[in-house]
C-alpha positions in Angstrom: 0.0 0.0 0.0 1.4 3.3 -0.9 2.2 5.5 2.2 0.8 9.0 2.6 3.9 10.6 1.2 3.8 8.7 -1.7 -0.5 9.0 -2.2 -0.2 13.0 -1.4 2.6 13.9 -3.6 2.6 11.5 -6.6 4.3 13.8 -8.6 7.0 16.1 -7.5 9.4 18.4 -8.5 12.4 17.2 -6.0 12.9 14.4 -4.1 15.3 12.6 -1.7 15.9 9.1 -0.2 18.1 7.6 2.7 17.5 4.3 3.9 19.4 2.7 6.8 19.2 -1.1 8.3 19.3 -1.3 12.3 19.5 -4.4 14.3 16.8 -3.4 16.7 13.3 -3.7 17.0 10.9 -1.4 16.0 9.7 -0.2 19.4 13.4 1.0 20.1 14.0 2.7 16.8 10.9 4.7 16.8 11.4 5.9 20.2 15.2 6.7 19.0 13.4 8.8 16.2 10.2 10.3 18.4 13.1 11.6 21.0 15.9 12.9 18.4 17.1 16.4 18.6 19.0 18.4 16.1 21.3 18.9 18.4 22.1 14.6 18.8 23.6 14.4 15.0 27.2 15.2 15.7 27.8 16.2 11.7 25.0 17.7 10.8 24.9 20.0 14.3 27.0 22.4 12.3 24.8 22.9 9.1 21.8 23.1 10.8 23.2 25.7 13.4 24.3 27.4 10.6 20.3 27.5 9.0 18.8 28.4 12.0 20.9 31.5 13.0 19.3 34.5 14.4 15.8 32.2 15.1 14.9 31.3 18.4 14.3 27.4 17.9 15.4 24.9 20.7 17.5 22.7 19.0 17.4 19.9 22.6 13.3 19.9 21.8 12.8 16.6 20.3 12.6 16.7 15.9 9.3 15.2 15.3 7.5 16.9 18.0 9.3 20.4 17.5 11.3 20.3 14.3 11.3 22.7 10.7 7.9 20.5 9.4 4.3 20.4 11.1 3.9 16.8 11.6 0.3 15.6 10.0 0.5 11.7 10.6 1.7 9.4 13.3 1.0 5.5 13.3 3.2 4.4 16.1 5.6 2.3 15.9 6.0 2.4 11.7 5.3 5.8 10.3 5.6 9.4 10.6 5.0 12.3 8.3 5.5 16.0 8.3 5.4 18.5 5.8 5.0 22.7 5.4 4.2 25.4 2.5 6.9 27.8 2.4 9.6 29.6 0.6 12.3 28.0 2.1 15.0 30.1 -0.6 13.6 33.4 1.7 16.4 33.9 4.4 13.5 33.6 6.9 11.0 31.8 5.0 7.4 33.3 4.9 5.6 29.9 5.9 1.3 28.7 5.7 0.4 26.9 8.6 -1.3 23.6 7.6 -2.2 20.8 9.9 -3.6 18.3 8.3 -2.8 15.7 5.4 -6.0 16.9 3.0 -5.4 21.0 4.0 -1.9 20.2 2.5 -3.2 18.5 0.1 -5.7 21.4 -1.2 -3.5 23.9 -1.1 -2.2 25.5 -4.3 -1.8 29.4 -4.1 1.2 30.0 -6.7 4.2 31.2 -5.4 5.0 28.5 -2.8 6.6 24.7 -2.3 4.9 22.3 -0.7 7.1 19.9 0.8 6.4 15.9 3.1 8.9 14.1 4.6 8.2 10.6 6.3 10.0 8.3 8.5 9.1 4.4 7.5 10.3 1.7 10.0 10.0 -1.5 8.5 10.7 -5.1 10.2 13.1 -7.0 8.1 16.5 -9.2 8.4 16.0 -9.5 12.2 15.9 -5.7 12.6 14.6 -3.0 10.6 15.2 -0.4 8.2 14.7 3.0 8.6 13.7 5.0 5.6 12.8 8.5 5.3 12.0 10.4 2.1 11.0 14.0 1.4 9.0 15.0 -2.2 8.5 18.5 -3.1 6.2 20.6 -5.4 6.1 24.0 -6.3 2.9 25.7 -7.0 4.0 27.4 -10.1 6.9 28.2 -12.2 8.4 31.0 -10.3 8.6 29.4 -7.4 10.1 25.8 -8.9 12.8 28.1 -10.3 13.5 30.0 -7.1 13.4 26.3 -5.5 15.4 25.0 -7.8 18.1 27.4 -7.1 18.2 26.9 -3.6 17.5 23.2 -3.9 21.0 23.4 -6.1 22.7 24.6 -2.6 21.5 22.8 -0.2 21.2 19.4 -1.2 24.6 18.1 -0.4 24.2 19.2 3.2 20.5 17.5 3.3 21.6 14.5 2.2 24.5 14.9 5.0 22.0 15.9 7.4 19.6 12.9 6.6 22.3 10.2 6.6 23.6 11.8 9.9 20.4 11.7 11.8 20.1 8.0 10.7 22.7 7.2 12.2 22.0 8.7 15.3 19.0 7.1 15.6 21.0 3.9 15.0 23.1 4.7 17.8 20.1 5.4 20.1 18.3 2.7 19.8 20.8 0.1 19.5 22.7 1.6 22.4 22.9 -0.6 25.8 21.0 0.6 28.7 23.0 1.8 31.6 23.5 0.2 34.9 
């Protein structure tokens, strides 16, 4: 069955993938992901530091619950997705508050880029893998361009960022417990 990411934005204008196996169950690597912080990643910490300068973001309050996305859909212990409508190439991007699936959905004043990014924790091999994907769609041409642009930039340290967190989820939940 397709998952909501995949259902809401079938076609998209950008996209990116990052998939990691964990030998853990899936109990233990979706409560590594529901209690990640952006500042856990040790090589992304940087970057994202570097993005969020001058804003008053928390970066110890936990991703999924506090993070750059509003989250729209949580189906404990397999799924999450988030998304937001903004102009992320603005230095501080003018953003529409959305909070569900269908409002996101239904929403296509030009100008803007509609983005989802999901977590998928799947049992397989004795563990699981971790997959998360984000799809993007601009509302009209000018803003695809102006995406595009800054999509050009940015990528590289993304996919950094992405891999990064994976990996600290990895280390969270497959971590011993102490004493």
């Amino acid at each position: 069955m397709p998952s909501t990411l995949e259902q809401t934005i079938p076609v998209y204008h950008f996209h990116e993938r990052h998939s990691r196996w964990i030998d853990t169950s899936p109990a233990k690597a979706w409560e590594a992901l529901n209690t990640l912080t952006l500042e856990q990643p040790t090589v992304a910490r940087p970057l994202v530091a570097i993005r969020h300068l001058g804003r008053t973001t928390s970066p110890a309050k936990p991703l999924l619950s506090d993070g750059p996305l509003q989250m729209l859909e949580m189906d404990a212990p397999t799924y999450a997705v988030g998304g937001a409508i903004a102009r992320p190439w603005q230095r501080r991007p003018d953003r529409r508050d959305i909070s569900t699936v269908s409002e996101f959905a239904r929403f296509d004043e030009p100008g803007w880029t509609k983005y989802l990014a999901d977590f998928r924790i799947e049992s397989r091999d004795g563990g699981v893998q971790l997959i998360t994907e984000t799809r993007g769609y601009s509302t009209d041409d000018w803003a695809r361009r102006r995406f595009t642009l800054y999509w050009t930039l940015i990528r590289p340290a993304s996919g950094l960022i992405r891999r990064d967190m994976l990996a600290t989820i990895e280390r969270r939940a497959t971590r011993s417990p102490v004493g």
